[in-house]
N, C-alpha and C positions, 0 to 999 in steps of 0.2 A: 504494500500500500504506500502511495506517494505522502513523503514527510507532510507535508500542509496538511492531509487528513489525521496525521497522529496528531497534531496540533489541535483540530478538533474535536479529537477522543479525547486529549491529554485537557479540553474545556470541558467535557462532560463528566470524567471522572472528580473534577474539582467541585463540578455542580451537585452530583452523586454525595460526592464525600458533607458538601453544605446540608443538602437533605436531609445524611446521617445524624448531621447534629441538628437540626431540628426537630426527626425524630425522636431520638435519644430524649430532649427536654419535655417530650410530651408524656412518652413513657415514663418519666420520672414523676412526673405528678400525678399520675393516674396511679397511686398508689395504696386507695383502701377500699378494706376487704370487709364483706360482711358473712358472719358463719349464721347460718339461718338454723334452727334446728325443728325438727318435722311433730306440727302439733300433736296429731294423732298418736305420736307413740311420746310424746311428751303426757298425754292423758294414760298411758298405759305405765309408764314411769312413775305418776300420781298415785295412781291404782296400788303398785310397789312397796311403796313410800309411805303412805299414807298422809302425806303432807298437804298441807292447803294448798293452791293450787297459784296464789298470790306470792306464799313463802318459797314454793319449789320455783318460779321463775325468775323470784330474786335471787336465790342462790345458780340456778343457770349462767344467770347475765356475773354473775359474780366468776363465774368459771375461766366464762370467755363467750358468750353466745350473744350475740347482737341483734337479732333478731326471730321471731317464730314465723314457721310456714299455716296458716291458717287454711282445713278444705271444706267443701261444700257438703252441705248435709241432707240426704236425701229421705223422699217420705217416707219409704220403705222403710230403712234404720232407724225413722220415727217411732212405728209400728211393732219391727224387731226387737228394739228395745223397751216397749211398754210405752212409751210416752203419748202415743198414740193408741186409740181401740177401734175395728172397725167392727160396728154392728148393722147390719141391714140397711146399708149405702149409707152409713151416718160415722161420723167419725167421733170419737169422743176422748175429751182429752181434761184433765185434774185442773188445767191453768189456761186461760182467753185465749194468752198471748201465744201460745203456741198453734190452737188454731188461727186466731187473726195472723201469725205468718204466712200461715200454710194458703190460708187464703189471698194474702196479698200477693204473693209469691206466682199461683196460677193466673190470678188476674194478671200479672204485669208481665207474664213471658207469653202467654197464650190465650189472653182474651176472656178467659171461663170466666162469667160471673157469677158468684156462690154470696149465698145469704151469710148476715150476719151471726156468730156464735151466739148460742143460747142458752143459758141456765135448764141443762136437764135436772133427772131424777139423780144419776149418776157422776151428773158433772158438765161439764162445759160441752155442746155440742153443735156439729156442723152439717147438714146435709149435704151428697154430693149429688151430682145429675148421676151419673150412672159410674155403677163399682166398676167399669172398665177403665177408667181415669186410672187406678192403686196400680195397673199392670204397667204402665206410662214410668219408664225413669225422669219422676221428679223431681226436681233439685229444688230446694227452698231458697238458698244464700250461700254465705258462706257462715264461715261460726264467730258470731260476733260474738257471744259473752267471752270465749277465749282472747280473740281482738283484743277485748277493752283490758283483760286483766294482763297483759302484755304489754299495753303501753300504759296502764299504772304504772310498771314498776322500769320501765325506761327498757323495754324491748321492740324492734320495731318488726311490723306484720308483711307478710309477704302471702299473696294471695296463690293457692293453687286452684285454679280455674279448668273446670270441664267443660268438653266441645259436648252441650248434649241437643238431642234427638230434636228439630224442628226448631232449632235456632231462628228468632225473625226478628225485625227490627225492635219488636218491642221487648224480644228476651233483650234482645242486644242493651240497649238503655238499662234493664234491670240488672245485669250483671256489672254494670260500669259503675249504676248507682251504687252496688255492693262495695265494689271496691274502693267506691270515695267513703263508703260509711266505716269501713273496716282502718280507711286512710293507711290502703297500702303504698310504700312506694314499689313493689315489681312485681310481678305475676309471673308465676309457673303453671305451665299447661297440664292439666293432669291426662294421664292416657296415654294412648299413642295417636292422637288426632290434636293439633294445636285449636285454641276457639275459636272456631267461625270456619274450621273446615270444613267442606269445600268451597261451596258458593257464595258466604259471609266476608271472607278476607279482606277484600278491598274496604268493606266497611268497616268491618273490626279495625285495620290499620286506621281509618279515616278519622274512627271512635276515638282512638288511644293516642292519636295523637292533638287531642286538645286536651290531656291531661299528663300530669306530670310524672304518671307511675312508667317503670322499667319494661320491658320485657326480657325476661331471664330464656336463652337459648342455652339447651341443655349438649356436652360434647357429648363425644361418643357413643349418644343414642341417638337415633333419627325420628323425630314425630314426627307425623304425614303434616303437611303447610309449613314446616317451621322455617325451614331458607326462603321460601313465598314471601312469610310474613316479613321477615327480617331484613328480605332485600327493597320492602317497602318500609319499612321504620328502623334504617342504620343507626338513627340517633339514639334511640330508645333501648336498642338492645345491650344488654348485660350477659358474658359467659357465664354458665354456670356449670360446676362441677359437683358432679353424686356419686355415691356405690350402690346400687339397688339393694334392696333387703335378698336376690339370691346372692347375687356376690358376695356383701359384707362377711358373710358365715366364710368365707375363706381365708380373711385376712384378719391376723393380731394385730394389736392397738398402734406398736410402730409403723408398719406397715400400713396402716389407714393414716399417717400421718404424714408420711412422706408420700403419697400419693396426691395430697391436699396441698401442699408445699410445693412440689413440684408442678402438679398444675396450676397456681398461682403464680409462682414464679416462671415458667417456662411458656405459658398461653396465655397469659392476660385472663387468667379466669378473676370474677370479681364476687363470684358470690358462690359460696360454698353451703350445697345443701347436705348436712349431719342430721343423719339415719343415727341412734341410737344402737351400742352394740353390744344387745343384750345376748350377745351368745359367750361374750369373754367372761369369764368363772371371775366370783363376789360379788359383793353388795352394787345393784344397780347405779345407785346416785353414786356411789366413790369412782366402780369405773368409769361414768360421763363426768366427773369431775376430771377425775386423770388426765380421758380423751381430750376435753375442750382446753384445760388449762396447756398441757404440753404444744397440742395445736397450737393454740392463742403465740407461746414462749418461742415458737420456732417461725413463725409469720414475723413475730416482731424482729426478731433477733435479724432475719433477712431483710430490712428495713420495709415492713408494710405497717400502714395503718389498719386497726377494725375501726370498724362502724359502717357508716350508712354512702354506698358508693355514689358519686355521681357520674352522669353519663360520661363516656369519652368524648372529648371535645371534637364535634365532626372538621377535623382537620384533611383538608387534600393540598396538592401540589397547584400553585399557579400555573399559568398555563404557559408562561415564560420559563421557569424554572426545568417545568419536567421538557419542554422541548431541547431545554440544553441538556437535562439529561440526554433524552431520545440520541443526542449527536453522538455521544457515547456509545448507544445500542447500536447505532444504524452504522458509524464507521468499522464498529467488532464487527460489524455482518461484514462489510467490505475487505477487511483485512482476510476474514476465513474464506471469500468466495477468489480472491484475489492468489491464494492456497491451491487452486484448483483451475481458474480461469484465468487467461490473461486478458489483462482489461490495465487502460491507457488513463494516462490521468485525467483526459476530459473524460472521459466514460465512469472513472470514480467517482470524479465530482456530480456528474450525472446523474449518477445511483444513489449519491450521497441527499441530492435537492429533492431527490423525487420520494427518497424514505421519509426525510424530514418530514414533508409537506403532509405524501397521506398521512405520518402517524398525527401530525397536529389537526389534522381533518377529524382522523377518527376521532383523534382524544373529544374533539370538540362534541362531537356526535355522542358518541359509546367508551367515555372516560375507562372504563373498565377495559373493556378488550382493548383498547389499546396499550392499556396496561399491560394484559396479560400478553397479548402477539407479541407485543417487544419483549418482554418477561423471557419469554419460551426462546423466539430464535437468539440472546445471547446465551441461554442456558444449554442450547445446544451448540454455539460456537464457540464460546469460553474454553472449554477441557482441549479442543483439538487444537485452539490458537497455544494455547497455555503450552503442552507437550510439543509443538512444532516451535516455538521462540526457545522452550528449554533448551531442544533441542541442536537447536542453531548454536545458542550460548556455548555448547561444550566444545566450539568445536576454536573456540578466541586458544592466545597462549597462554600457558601457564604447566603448573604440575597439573598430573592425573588427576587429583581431589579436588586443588583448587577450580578446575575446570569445570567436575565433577557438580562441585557447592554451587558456581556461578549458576550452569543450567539449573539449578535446585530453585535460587534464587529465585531465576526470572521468571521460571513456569509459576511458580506459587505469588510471587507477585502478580501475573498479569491473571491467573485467575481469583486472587481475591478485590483485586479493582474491579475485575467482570462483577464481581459477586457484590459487590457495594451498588454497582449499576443498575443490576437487577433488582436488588431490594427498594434503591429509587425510585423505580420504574413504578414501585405498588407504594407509592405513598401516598398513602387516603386511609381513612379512618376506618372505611369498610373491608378493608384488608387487613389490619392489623387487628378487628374483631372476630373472623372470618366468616363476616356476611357474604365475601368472595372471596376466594382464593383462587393461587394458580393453578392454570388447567396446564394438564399434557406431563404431568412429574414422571411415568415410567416412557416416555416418548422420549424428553431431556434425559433419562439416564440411558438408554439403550441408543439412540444417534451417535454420540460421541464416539459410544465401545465398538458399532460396528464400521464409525469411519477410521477410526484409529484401526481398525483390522485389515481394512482397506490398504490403509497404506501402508502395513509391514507386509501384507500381500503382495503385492504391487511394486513394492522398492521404490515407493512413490520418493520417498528421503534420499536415494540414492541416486537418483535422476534429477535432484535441483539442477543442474549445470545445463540439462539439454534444455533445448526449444521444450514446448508444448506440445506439440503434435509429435514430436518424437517420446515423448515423455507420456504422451496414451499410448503410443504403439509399443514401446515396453509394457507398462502393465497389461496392457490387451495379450502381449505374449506371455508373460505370465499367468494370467489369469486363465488361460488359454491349456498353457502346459500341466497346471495344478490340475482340473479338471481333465485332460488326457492323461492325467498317469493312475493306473491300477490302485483302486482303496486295499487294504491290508484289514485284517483282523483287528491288529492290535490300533492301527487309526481311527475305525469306525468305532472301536469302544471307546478308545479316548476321545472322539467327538460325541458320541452321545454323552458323556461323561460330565464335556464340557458346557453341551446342549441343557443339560438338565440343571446343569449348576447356574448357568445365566436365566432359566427360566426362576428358580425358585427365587434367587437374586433380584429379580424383577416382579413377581409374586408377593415379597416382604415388601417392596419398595413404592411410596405412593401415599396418596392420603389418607386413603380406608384400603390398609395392607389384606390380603386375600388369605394370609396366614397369621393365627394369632402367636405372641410371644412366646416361649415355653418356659416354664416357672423359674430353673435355672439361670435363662437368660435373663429375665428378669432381676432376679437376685445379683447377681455378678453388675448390672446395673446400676443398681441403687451401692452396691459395695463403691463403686469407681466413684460414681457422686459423690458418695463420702469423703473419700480422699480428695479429688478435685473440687467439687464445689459443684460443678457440670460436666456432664457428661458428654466423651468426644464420640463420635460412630464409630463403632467398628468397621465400618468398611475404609474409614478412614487410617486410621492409623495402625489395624493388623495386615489391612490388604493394599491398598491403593499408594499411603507414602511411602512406603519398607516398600515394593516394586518402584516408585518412581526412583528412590536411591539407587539400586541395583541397577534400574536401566540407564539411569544417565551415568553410571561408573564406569557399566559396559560399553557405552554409545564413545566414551573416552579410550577404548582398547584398540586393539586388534580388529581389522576387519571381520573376522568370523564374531567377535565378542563384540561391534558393533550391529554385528546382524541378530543378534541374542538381545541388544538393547532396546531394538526397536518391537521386537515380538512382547517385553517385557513392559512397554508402554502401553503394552494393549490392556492388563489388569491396573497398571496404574492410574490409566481414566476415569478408572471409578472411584477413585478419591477423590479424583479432581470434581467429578459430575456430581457426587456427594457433596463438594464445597459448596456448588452453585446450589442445590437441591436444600442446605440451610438457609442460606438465603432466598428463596422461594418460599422458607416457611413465614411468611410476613404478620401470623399474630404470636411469633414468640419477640420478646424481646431482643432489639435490634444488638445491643451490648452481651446480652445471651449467646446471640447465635456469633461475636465474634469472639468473644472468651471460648464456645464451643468446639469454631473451627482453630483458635491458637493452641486448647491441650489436643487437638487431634494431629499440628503437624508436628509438634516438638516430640510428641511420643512414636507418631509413624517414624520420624527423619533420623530417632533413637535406635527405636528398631532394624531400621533399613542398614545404619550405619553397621551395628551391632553384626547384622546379616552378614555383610560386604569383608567386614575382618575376619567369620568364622571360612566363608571361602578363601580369603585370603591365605587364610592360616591353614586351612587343607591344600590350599594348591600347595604351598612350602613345602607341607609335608610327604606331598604324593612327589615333588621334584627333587625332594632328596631321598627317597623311597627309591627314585627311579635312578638317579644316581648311583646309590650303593650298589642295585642291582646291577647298572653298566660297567660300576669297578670294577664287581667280583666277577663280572663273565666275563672279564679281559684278564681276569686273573688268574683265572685257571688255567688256560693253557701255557703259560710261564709256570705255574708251579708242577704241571704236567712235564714239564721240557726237565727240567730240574729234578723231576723225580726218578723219569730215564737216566739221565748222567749219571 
């Protein structure tokens, strides 16, 4: 690529890097957390206890617990539980008010008008139109007497809201009123349906957004509308993190801890819903005291606030800002096609005016994809530019290592400016919540590995000096001769071999992995975090840098041991594509993900080194192995001669 276009890559990256630190500042104030804890088994805790129910959530809030998740109570459970009777289409209940709910409740979701409560024989009673109504999932509210005694004592109420049966605009209105009466600030969707799905959403968003409460989007479960909703109300949503009640039964009290920790700290989660874990052996209240206060000690200790979150500030990128990024993204595409094509410096510039433009069109249009389009094609040019400049580098003067280091150098330099570029590129507030995220994560990591294959196929590297068109007609012979020569046995195993290992590789790899973690891995995990603070990928620093080391030692050898170097850049791509694949992850912290990728190269470049000196240290020993062997068989027939004399 002509110097004037590194000129305005070397603008974008600067822009990138400005970005950086305005992200950085936004992330640092969006710093508190609220631990909600779930009413329903807080009433069961009660039960336990036997404590007033005023006393028990002052000692909660005393723990660490900032607020309660309050849900909706339906007629049925009315009835299940005695507080309701039904005799001969008539409902009969000890107290008014619980019929005058029931009835305000149908009038104001569904039109039914029911008579006033009346003083029976037996007690307060209500006529229905017809006992086909009791079979109707009706929902009353939510549970305000819990509400009220919850912000007595300074807890704040978080409303779990069900999508139910025949939502219309007048339930709509009545569930909103609930929410202003409960004076929640955020709603959790109960179920697996968010409220108002299906045909509701537009208005439900339309609803919540003339009020101040949250919507809490739940990770690692999907309810049906929740992305719908969320990518209409960016403002409004709040992460949220849980462990279901089947889960919980699998995990001790540390391990619920640093689960909570880590997705606070690692996702931008703000609001953490605690399920009570009444499966850990002793006294109920002592272990949620344990639970909450150790949580509470280890949020703080990592510098977050509790209490009561507010929205993330809907921050996006000007549209002067990200265009100078964009210049960044758009000359990386030119420099990697410039790899492959020859193309003249008006034709650069060219390609240069013409990427510009659409991507400022689009952003103008569809801020998002154009996000993402740019996103994706640096994240698959990144890794091949990155090992082709490594590459170049080793070949300056110097010693073998120092050459070695230099290529080390400049490949991880140009792919963690790629990786700053990229994370630019998604700077909006709806990406660092992930109302959006990047598309195409197993596309970015499989490009790179099969271009880089390409070109140790091909001796693409070993043909820089020809023309172009002589430089296809070698790899076309190449590529040519591979496929004319007889498979073997032991090849076709070692390809499926290697077949099945880039499929499972690519299977782990992604937003929602198609394999889950296995408990070990896990464990080993959280053991690294310990030590580190974050934890780096393993793809990074067992597999990807410890091969980049190796290859660029070898790429510094022997012709046969530069041809070993470039084969050996083929597994180290995936560090590289890894590197970029962190920064695609745009709702962990942007300081996160570079503290991430820095214990992932110190420890691969450990490794690799480590690697480089035990070969080292076997070839000594096989050349003086081979040595001795050469002496003593030139010695024998001297001692033979001498043994005739």
């Amino acid at each position: 690529m002509h110097r004037s276009l590194w000129t305005l890559w070397t603008v974008g990256l600067i822009s990138a890097i400005f970005a950086t630190g305005l992200r950085w500042q936004v992330e640092r104030q969006y710093r508190k957390v609220a631990l909600v804890v779930d009413g329903n088994e807080v009433r069961v805790l009660q039960a336990l206890t036997g404590k007033p129910m005023p006393e028990l959530l002052t000692e909660l809030r005393q723990f660490g617990a900032t607020g309660i998740a309050v849900s909706a109570d339906l007629l049925s459970e009315q009835v299940q539980n005695g507080k309701v009777k039904v005799e001969n289409e008539t409902l009969t209940a000890s107290n008014r008010q619980i019929l005058s709910r029931i009835r305000s409740a149908i009038e104001s979701q569904f039109g039914i008008q029911l008579p006033e409560p009346k003083k029976g024989m037996t007690g307060w009673e209500m006529p229905l139109p017809s006992s086909n109504l009791l079979s109707a999932q009706i929902f009353l509210g939510l549970d305000h007497e819990l509400a009220k005694v919850a912000q007595k004592v300074g807890l704040e109420v978080v409303a779990r809201l069900p999508n139910p049966t025949g939502l219309t605009e007048k339930g709509l209105k009545f569930w909103l009123r609930e929410i202003r009466d409960v004076n929640a600030f955020a709603v959790i969707f109960e179920g697996e349906e968010v409220f108002g799905y299906r045909t509701m959403l537009p208005a439900v968003a339309d609803a919540f957004r003339q009020t101040d409460c949250q919507i809490g989007i739940l990770e690692l479960v999907s309810q049906k509308g929740d992305r719908s909703l969320a990518a209409m109300l960016p403002e409004k949503v709040i992460r949220v993190h849980s462990v279901s009640a089947r889960e919980l039964v699998n995990f001790s009290q540390p391990e619920l801890v640093d689960r909570f920790v880590r997705a606070v700290r690692e996702r931008n989660i703000r609001l953490c819903y605690i399920r009570i874990p009444f499966h850990l052996k002793g006294d109920p209240l002592a272990v949620t005291k344990e639970y909450l206060s150790t949580l509470r000690q280890d949020l703080t200790q990592k510098g977050f606030l509790l209490g009561t979150p507010s929205p993330m500030p809907p921050t996006t990128a000007p549209i002067w800002l990200w265009g100078l990024i964009g210049l960044g993204a758009v000359t990386t595409g030119i420099a990697f096609l410039c790899l492959f094509v020859p193309l003249s410096t008006s034709q650069q510039w060219g390609l240069t005016v013409v990427g510009i433009a659409l991507g400022i069109v689009l952003h103008l249009l569809q801020p998002i994809w154009a996000a993402k389009l740019m996103a994706l094609g640096i994240a698959i040019a990144a890794p091949v530019l990155a090992i082709w400049f490594g590459a170049g580098a080793t070949l300056r003067s110097g010693s073998r290592w120092q050459r070695t280091m230099t290529g080390i150098a400049t490949c991880l330099a140009v792919i963690i400016a790629c990786g700053l570029i990229e994370s630019a590129l998604m700077f909006d507030y709806r990406f660092w919540l992930k109302v959006s995220e990047f598309s195409g994560v197993k596309v970015s990591q499989l490009l790179p590995f099969l271009i880089v294959t390409a070109v140790a196929l091909t001796q693409w590297m070993d043909t820089a000096e020809l023309e172009t068109h002589e430089r296809y007609q070698v790899a076309y012979r190449n590529l040519q001769s591979l496929f004319d020569a007889p498979v073997k046995w032991g090849q076709a195993i070692g390809l499926l071999f290697i077949l099945a290992a880039v499929a499972y590789w690519l299977v782990r790899t992604g937003n929602e992995p198609g394999l889950g973690v296995p408990m070990w891995e896990l464990k080993l995990r959280a053991a690294i975090e310990d030590i580190l603070g974050v934890r780096p990928r393993f793809k990074e620093f067992l597999l990807g840098h410890p091969m980049l080391v190796l290859s660029f030692f070898f790429l510094t050898g022997t012709h046969l041991e530069a041809k070993i170097g470039q084969w050996l850049a083929v597994p180290a791509v995936i560090g590289l594509a890894s590197i970029m694949n962190t920064f695609s992850h745009a709702h962990t912290p942007i300081a996160l993900s570079l503290l991430r990728t820095f214990h992932g190269i110190w420890l691969g470049l450990l490794i690799g080194v480590l690697l480089v000196l035990m070969l080292k240290w076997f070839s000594a020993a096989r050349d003086r192995h081979l040595r001795n062997f050469s002496f003593a068989a030139k010695s024998e027939p001297t001692q033979a001669g001498l043994g005739q004399g």
